[in-house]
N, C-alpha and C positions, 0 to 999 in steps of 0.2 A: 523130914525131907519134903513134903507137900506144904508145908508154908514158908521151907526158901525159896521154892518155885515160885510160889504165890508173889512171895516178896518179889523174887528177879522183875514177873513179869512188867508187874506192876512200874516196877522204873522203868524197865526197857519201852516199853508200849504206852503206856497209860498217862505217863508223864508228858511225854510229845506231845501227846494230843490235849493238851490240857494249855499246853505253850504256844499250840500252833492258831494262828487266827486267817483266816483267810481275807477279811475283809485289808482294803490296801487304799490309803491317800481317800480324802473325803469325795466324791461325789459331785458334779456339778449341781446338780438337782439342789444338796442339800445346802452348798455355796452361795446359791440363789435366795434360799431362804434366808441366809442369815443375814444378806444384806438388803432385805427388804427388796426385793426386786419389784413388786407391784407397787409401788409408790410412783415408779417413773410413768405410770400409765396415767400421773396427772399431764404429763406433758403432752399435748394434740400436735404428735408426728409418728406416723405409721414405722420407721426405720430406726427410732432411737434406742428403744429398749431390745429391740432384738439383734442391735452391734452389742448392746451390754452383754447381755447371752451370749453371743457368741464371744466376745471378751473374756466372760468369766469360762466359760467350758472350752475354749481354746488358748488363752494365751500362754506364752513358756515362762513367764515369771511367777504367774498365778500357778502354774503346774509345780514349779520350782519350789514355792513356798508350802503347798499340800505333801510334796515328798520329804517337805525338811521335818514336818511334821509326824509322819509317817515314821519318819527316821528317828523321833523322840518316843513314839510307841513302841518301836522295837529296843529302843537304849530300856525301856520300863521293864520290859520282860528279861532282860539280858542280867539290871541289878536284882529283878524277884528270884533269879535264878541261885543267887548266893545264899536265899533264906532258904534250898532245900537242900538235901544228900547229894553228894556226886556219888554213880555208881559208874567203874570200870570193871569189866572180863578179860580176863588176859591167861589165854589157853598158848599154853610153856610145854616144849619139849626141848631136854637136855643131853647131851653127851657125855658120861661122867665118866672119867679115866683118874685113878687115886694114884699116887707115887707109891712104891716101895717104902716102906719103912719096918726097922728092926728097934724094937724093946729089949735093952738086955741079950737074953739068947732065944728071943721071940723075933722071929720075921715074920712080916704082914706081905701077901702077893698084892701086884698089883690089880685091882678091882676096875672092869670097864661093867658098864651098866648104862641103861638109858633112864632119863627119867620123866616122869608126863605129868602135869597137875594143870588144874585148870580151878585158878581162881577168881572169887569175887572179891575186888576191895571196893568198902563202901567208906566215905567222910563226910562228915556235918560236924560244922562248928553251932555249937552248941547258943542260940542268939539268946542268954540270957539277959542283956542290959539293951537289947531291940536295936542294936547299929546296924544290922543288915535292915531292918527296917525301915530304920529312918533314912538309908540311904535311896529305896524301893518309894519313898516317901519323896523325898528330893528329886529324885526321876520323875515322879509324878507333876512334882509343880514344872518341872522341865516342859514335858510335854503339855499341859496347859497356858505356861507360858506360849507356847509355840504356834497353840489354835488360835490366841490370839493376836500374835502375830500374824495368820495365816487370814484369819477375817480383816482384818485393816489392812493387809495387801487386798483383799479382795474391794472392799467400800473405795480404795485408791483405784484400782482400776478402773471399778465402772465411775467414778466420776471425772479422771479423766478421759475415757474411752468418751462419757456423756460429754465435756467443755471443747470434746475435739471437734465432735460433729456438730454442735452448735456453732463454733468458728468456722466449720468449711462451710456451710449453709449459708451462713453469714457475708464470707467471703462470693458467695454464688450470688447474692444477691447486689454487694457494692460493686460485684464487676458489670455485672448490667446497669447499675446507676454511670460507674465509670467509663462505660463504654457511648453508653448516653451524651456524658462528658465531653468524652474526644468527638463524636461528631458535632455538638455543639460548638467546640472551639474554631476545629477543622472548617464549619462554615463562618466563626468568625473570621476567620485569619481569608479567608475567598473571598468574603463581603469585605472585608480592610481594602484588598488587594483593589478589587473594584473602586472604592473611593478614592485612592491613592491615585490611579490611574483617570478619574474624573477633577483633582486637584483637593479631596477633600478629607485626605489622612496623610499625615507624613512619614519618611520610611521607619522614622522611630517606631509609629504605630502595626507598621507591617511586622519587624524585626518582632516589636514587643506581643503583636498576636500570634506568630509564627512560636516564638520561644513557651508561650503557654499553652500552644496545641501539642509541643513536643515531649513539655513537662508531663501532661495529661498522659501520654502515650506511656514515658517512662514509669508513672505513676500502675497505671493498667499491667504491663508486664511485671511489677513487681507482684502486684496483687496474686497474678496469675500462677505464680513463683511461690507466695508464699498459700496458695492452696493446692498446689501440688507437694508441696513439701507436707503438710497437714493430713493430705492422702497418704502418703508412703505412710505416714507414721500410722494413721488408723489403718492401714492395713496390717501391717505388722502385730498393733493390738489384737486384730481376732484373725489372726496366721494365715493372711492370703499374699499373695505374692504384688508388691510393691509396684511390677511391672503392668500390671491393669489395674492401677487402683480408681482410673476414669471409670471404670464399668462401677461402679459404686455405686449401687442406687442412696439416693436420699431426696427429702424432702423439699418443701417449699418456707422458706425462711419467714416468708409472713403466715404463713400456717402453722407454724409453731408459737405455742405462747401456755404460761401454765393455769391449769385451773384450778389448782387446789390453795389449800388455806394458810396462811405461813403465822404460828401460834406469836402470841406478842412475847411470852416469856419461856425462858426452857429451864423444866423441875432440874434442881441437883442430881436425884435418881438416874436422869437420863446420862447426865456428865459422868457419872463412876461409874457407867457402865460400857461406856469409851473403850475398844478395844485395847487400844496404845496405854490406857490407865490400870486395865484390868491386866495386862500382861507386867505392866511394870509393878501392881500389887503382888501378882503371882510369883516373879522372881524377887521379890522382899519376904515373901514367904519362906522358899526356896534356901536362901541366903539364913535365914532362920535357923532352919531346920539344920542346912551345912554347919553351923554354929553346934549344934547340938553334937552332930557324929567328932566334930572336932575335940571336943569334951570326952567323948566314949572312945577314941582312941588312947587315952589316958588309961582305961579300964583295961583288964587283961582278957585274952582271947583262951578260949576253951574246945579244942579241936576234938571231935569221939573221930575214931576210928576204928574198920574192923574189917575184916575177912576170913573168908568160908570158901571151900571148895575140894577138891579132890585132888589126890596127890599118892602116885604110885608106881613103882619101879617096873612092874610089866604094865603094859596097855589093856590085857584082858581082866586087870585086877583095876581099874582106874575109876569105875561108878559102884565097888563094891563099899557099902556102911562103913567098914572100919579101915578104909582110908579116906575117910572125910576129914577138912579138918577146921577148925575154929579160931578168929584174934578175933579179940574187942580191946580197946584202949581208952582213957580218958586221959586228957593232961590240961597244964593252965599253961599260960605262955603267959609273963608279965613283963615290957620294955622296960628296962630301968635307965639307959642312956641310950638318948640317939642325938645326939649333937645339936639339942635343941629345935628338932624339929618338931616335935609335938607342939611345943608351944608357941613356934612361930605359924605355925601351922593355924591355930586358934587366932594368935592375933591378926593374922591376915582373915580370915575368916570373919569377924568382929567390923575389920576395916570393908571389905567387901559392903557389910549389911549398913555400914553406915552412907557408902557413895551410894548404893543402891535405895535408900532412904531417901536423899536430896534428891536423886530421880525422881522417886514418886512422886516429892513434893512440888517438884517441878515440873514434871508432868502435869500435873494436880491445877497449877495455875495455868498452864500452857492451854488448855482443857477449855478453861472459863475464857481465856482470853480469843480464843478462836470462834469460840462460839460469839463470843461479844463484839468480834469483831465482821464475824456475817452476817450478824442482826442490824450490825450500824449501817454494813455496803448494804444490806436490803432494803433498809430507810431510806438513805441517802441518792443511792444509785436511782430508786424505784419513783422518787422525786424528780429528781436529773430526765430519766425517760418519759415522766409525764409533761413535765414544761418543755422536753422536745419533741412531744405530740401536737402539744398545744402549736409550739412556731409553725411546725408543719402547716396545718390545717390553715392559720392565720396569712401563712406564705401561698398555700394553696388557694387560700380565696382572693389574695389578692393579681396572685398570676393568672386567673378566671378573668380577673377586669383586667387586667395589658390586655389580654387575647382579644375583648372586646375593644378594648383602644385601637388594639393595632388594626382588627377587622375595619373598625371608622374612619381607619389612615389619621389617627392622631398620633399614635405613637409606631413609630418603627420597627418592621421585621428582627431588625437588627440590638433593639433594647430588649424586644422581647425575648430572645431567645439568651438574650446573657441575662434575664432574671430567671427564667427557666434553670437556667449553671446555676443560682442562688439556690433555688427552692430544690435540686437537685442534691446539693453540698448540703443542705440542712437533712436532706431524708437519709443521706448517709448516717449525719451525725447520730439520727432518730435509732437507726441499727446496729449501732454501734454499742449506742448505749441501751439498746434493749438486747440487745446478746450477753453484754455484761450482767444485768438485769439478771435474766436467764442463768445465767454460771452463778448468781451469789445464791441462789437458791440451791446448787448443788453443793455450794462449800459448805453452807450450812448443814446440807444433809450428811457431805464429811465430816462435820465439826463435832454434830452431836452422835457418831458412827452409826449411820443409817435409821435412828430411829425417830424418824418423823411421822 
C-alpha cells in the first residue's frame, strides 16, 4: 500500500516538475554575444552600436525568431514525453440496477446497488528498438536547427540596422554638399541673368542656368525623401514610432570611419561555422535520424499496461485491503498491411535527406562565395575611395589657386564658383564611395557570421 502511494506520487508531482522549465526565448544579453557585438566598437561613431542593441533587444522579427525557437524546446519535451508512463485516476461512481431474470424455476430479484472504485491506469510502451528515442533525438536537431536560425536572424539584423544608419549619415552629409549645390547654381542662373541683361549671355544661356538650378532642387527633395524613408525604416528596426523618427540622434558622417584590421584571408573553420551552414548541417542530421524512425516503424510496438485501485459496493468499505484490486498486461502489436504506407513513408524520408543534402552543399559554396565576394568589394571599393580622395585633395588645391586668381581679378567670380560645383560633385562622389566602403566591411562580417 505505501509504495503505490509512493509510486502515484511520484507521477502526479515529481514528473511536472522535472518537465517544467521556467527559462522562455533567449535573452538579449546573450543575443548580443553571439553576434559579436563588440566588434562594432571598431567603428568611431557614438550611436551606431547602441541602434544595434537596441535592434537586437527590441525588434518583432528578432522576437519572432527567439519564440520560434522556444517553440522547438517545448516540441523536445512534448516527444521526451512519449519515452515515459502515462498515468491517469479516474474515481467512478455508478448506479447499478440488474433486470429480472429467471433460471428454470429459479428467479433472480431485481438488484439496485451503487458502485465506487477509484482507479489508477498506468501505459508505457515498452522503447525496446529506441523509436521514441530517436524521435526525442529528431526534436533535438529541430530545435538546434532553430538557434541557428535564430542567430543569423540576429547577424541580419544588426548589419542591416548597421548599413542603414551609415546611409542616413551619409545622406546628412550629401544633402549639405547638395544644398551647397543649389545655392551655387541659384547664383549662377543671377549672374547669367545679369549678363544677359548687359548683352553678354543669351536667353539660351539663362533658360539653360535656370533649368539646372531647378534640376539641383529636384535633386535635393529627393535626397531629402529618400532619408526620411531610411528613417521610418530604422525606427521601425529598434520599435519607435516612425512618426519622430527626426529626433534620431546620430552622428557625423566624416567622423565615422573604421579602425580595425580587415584579415587578407578567412580560415575554412570560420565558413562551417556560418550559422545558415550549421543550421542546414543540423537538419541533414535531422533528416537522418527521420530515416532511422522510418525503418523502426517497420518493428512492432509493445504497449505494458496496468491498473490498481479500489473498488467497492458500499462507500464505507471503499479503502478497505480486500477490495483493492490489480491488471498488468503485455502485448506486441505488429502492422502487417497498411496500404503501403510504411514504405512510402521511408522512401519519402530517403528523398527528403537527399534535397536536404544539395542544400548543404549548396549552402556550402554559397558560404565561400559571399565571403569571396566581400573580400573583392573590400579591395576593390577600398581602391575606388582612395583615388577619390586623392581627386579631392588635387581638386581641392587647385580651387585654393581660382580663389587666388579670382582674388587678382584674373579670373571671375563666376568660374570660380562653377569650379567650386566641380570639387563639390567630386566630394560627393568621395562619400558615396566611402559609405560603400564602410557597408563592405559589414557584409563581410555577415558573410563570415559575425566572426571577425
Amino acid at each position: 500500500m505505501v509504495e503505490i502511494k509512493r509510486i502515484f506520487l511520484i507521477f502526479i508531482f515529481i514528473l511536472p516538475l522535472l518537465f517544467s522549465n521556467t527559462a522562455f526565448a533567449s535573452s538579449p544579453e546573450s543575443r548580443l554575444i553571439m553576434i559579436n557585438i563588440n566588434w562594432w566598437d571598431n567603428f568611431t561613431d557614438p550611436y551606431l552600436k547602441d541602434y544595434i542593441c537596441r535592434a537586437i533587444s527590441k525588434n518583432h522579427e528578432v522576437k519572432k525568431a527567439a519564440l520560434r525557437t522556444e517553440e522547438h524546446r517545448q516540441a523536445i519535451k512534448l516527444t521526451m514525453a512519449n519515452e515515459f508512463p502515462s498515468v491517469m485516476l479516474s474515481p467512478t461512481f455508478a448506479r447499478i440496477k440488474s433486470a429480472r431474470n429467471q433460471f428454470f424455476d429459479i428467479e433472480t430479484p431485481t438488484l439496485r446497488t451503487n458502485l465506487y472504485a477509484i482507479p489508477l491506469f498506468a501505459k508505457y510502451e515498452a522503447d525496446i528498438f529506441l523509436k521514441n528515442h530517436d524521435k526525442t533525438k529528431s526534436a533535438k536537431k529541430e530545435f538546434e536547427a532553430a538557434e541557428y536560425e535564430e542567430k543569423a536572424a540576429d547577424i541580419t539584423i544588426a548589419t542591416d540596422t548597421a548599413a542603414l544608419y551609415v546611409n542616413i549619415i551619409k545622406l546628412d552629409k550629401i544633402i549639405l554638399i547638395q544644398e551647397k549645390v543649389n545655392n551655387i547654381r541659384a547664383k549662377i542662373w543671377e549672374l547669367t541673368k545679369e549678363r544677359y541683361k548687359a548683352g553678354l549671355a543669351s536667353v539660351y544661356d539663362v533658360t539653360y542656368t535656370d533649368r539646372l538650378h531647378t534640376q539641383s532642387q529636384i535633386e535635393l527633395n529627393d535626397l531629402k525623401r529618400q532619408r526620411s524613408l531610411y528613417l521610418h525604416e530604422l525606427a521601425v528596426y529598434i520599435d519607435e514610432c516612425p512618426g519622430a523618427c527626426e529626433e534620431l540622434e546620430r552622428g557625423k558622417f566624416e567622423n565615422l570611419e573604421y579602425k580595425g584590421s580587415i584579415p587578407e584571408c578567412i580560415s575554412s573553420d570560420i565558413v562551417v561555422m556560418r550559422p545558415d551552414l550549421m543550421k542546414a548541417e543540423a537538419d541533414l542530421q535531422k533528416a537522418k535520424i527521420d530515416i532511422r524512425i522510418a525503418r523502426k516503424e517497420f518493428l512492432p510496438t509493445i504497449p505494458i499496461i496496468g491498473s490498481t485501485g479500489y473498488n467497492a459496493l458500499l462507500l464505507k468499505n471503499l479503502f478497505d485491503w480486500e477490495n483493492i484490486f490489480g491488471l498488468v498486461g503485455v502485448a506486441a502489436m505488429q502492422k502487417l498491411f497498411t496500404g503501403g504506407q510504411l514504405s512510402t513513408n521511408l522512401k519519402r524520408k530517403k528523398i527528403l535527406y537527399e534535397q536536404l543534402f544539395e542544400a548543404y552543399k549548396q549552402a556550402d559554396l554559397t558560404a565561400v562565395q559571399e565571403i569571396n565576394d566581400a573580400m573583392c568589394m573590400i579591395k576593390y571599393d577600398t581602391i575606388k575611395d582612395n583615388d577619390n580622395m586623392k581627386k579631392v585633395r588635387l581638386e581641392t588645391s587647385n580651387f585654393n589657386i581660382i580663389k587666388e586668381r579670382q582674388k587678382a581679378g584674373i579670373t571671375s567670380y563666376l568660374e570660380m564658383i562653377q569650379f567650386q560645383e566641380t570639387l563639390l560633385s567630386l566630394e560627393r562622389e568621395k562619400d558615396i564611395s566611402k559609405a560603400q566602403r564602410l557597408i563592405d566591411y559589414m557584409t563581410l562580417y555577415k558573410a563570415v557570421g559575425a566572426k571577425l
